[in-house]
C-alpha atoms as one frame of an Amber mdcrd trajectory, in Angstrom:
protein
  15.859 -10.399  -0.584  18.979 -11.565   1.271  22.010  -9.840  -0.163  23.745
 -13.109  -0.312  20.558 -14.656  -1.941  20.262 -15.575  -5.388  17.293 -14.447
  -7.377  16.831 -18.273  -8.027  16.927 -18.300  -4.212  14.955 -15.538  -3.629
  12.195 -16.501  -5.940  11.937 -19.916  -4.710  11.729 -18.575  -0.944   8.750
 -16.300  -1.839   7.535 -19.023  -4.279   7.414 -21.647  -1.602   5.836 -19.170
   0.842   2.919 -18.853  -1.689   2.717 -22.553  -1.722   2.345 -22.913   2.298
  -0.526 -20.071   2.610  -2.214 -22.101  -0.523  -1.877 -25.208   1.431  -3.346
 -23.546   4.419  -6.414 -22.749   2.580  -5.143 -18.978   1.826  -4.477 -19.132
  -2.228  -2.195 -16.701  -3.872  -2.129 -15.181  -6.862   0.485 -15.506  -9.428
  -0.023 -11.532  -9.445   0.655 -10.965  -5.910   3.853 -13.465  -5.983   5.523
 -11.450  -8.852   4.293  -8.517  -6.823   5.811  -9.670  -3.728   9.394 -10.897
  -5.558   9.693  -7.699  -7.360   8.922  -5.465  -4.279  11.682  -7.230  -1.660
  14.349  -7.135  -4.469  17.739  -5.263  -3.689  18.312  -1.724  -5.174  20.533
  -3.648  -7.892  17.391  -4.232  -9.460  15.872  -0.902  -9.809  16.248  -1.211
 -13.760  14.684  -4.580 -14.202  12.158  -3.391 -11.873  11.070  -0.545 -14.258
  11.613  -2.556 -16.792   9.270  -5.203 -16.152   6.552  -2.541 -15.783   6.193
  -2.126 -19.567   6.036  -5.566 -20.229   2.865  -6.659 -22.197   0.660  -7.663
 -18.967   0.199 -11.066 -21.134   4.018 -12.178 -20.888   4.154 -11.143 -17.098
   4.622 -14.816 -16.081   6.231 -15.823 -13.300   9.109 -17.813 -14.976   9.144
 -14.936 -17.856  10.270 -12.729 -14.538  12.789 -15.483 -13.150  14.222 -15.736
 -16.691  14.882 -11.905 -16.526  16.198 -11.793 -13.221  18.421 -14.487 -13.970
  19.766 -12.542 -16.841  20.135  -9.426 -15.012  21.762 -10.823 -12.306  24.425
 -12.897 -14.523  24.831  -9.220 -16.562  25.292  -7.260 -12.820  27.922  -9.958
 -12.045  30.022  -9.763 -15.134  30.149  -5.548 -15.261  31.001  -5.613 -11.521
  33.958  -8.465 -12.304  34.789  -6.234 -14.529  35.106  -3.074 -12.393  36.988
  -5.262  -9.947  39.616  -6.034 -12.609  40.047  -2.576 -13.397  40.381  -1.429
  -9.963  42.991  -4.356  -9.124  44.656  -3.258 -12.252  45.048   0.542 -11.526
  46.437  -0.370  -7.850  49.079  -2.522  -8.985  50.041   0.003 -11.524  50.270
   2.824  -9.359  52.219   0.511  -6.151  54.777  -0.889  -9.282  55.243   3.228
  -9.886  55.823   3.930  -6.400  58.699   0.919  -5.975  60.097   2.088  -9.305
  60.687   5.635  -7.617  62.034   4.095  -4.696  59.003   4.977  -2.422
């Protein structure tokens, strides 16, 4: 996965990759594409990753997994928004202390 790829993206690239071999006379396996999507997935991921593993083998889908990526990603996004708003926060606190002083 790209690091400036979406999982929409990223799913859609290996998705469409699948589709080529297929057309080429090579079929692929819903198996192998979840496979495939969950092994070239950033670090970010690790959770989901383990997570997915305990999902009932019957709701492994490939759109159940895009639905959860999605999620994740959207839930990754948000916390680290939020840790950028904290840090921001905490610097212009502590350079508004240091003109106060006169430093």
């Amino acid at each position: 996965m790209s690091p400036t790829d979406s999982v929409v993206q990223h799913c859609s690239k290996v998705q469409n990759i699948a589709k080529q071999l297929t057309d080429l006379g090579e079929p692929v396996s819903d198996l192998t594409v979840m496979a495939k999507i969950l092994a070239s997935l950033t670090t970010k991921f690790s959770t989901l990753q383990t997570a997915w593993d305990n999902v009932d083998p019957e709701r492994q889908t490939i759109d159940n997994l895009q639905e959860r990526l999605i999620r994740e990603e959207s839930r990754l996004d948000a916390s680290g928004d939020k840790a950028n708003a904290l840090t921001v926060t905490k610097e212009s606190g502590v350079q508004d202390e240091l003109k106060k002083k006169g430093q």
